[in-house]
C-alpha positions as CSV (number, residue, x, y, z in Angstrom):
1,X,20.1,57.3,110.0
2,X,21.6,55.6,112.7
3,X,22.8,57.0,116.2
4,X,26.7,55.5,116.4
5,X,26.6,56.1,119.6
6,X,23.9,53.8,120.4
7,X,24.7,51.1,117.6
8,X,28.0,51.0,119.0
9,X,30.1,52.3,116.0
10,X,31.7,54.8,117.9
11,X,34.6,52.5,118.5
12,X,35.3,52.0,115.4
13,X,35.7,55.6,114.8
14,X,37.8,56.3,117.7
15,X,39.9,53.6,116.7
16,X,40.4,55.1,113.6
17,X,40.9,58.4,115.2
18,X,43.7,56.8,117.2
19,X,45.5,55.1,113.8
20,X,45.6,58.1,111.9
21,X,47.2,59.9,114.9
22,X,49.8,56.9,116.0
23,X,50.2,57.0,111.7
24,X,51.5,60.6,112.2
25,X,53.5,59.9,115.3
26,X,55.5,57.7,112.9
27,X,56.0,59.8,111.0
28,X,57.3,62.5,112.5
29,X,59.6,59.7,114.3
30,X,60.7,58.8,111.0
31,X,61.7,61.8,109.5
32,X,63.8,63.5,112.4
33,X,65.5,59.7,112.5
34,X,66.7,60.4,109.3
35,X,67.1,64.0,108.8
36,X,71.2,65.0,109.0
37,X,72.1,67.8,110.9
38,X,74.1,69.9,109.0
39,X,76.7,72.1,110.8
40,X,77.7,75.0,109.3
41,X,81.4,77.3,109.4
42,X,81.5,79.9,111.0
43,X,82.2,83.1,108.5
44,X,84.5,85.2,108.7
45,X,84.3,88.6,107.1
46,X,87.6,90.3,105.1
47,X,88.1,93.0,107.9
48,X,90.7,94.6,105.5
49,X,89.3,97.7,103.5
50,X,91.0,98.2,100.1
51,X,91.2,101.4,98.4
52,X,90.0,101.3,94.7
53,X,92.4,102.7,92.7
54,X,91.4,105.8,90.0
55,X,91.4,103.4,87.1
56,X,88.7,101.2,88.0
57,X,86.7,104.0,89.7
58,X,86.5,105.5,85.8
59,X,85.4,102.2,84.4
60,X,82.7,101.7,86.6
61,X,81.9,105.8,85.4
62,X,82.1,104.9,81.8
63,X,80.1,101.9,82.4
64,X,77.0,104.6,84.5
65,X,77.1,106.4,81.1
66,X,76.8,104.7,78.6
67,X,73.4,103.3,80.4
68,X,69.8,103.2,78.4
69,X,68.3,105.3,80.8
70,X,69.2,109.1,81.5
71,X,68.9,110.4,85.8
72,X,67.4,113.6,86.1
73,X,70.5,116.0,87.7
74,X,67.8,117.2,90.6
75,X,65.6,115.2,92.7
76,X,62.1,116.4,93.5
């Protein structure tokens, strides 16, 4: 097997080295070239607390009891 560094194929190789890099330096050019920021709304939050009134609070009951599994009444 030949040495490279004494046949002189060590530039190729570094040469290479340095296409696959500027390859990727390209890239990464590329794609924030054409990547669109997006800016996004600020939120805002309902601040306003309703009160549920009684008739939905015993639907949502109804709805706990007719479930296919049972709670134990005490937790251990």
């Amino acid at each position: 097997m030949e040495n490279p560094f004494e046949t002189g194929h060590i530039k190729n190789y570094i040469l290479f080295y340095i296409g696959i890099v500027l390859i990727m330096i390209l890239f990464f050019i590329a794609s924030s070239l054409f990547n669109d920021i997006k800016t996004v709304d600020k939120r805002k939050f309902d601040t306003n607390i309703t009160k549920q009134n009684d008739s939905t609070l015993q639907k949502n009951k109804i709805n706990n009891t007719n479930l296919k599994f049972k709670l134990l009444p005490n937790a251990y």
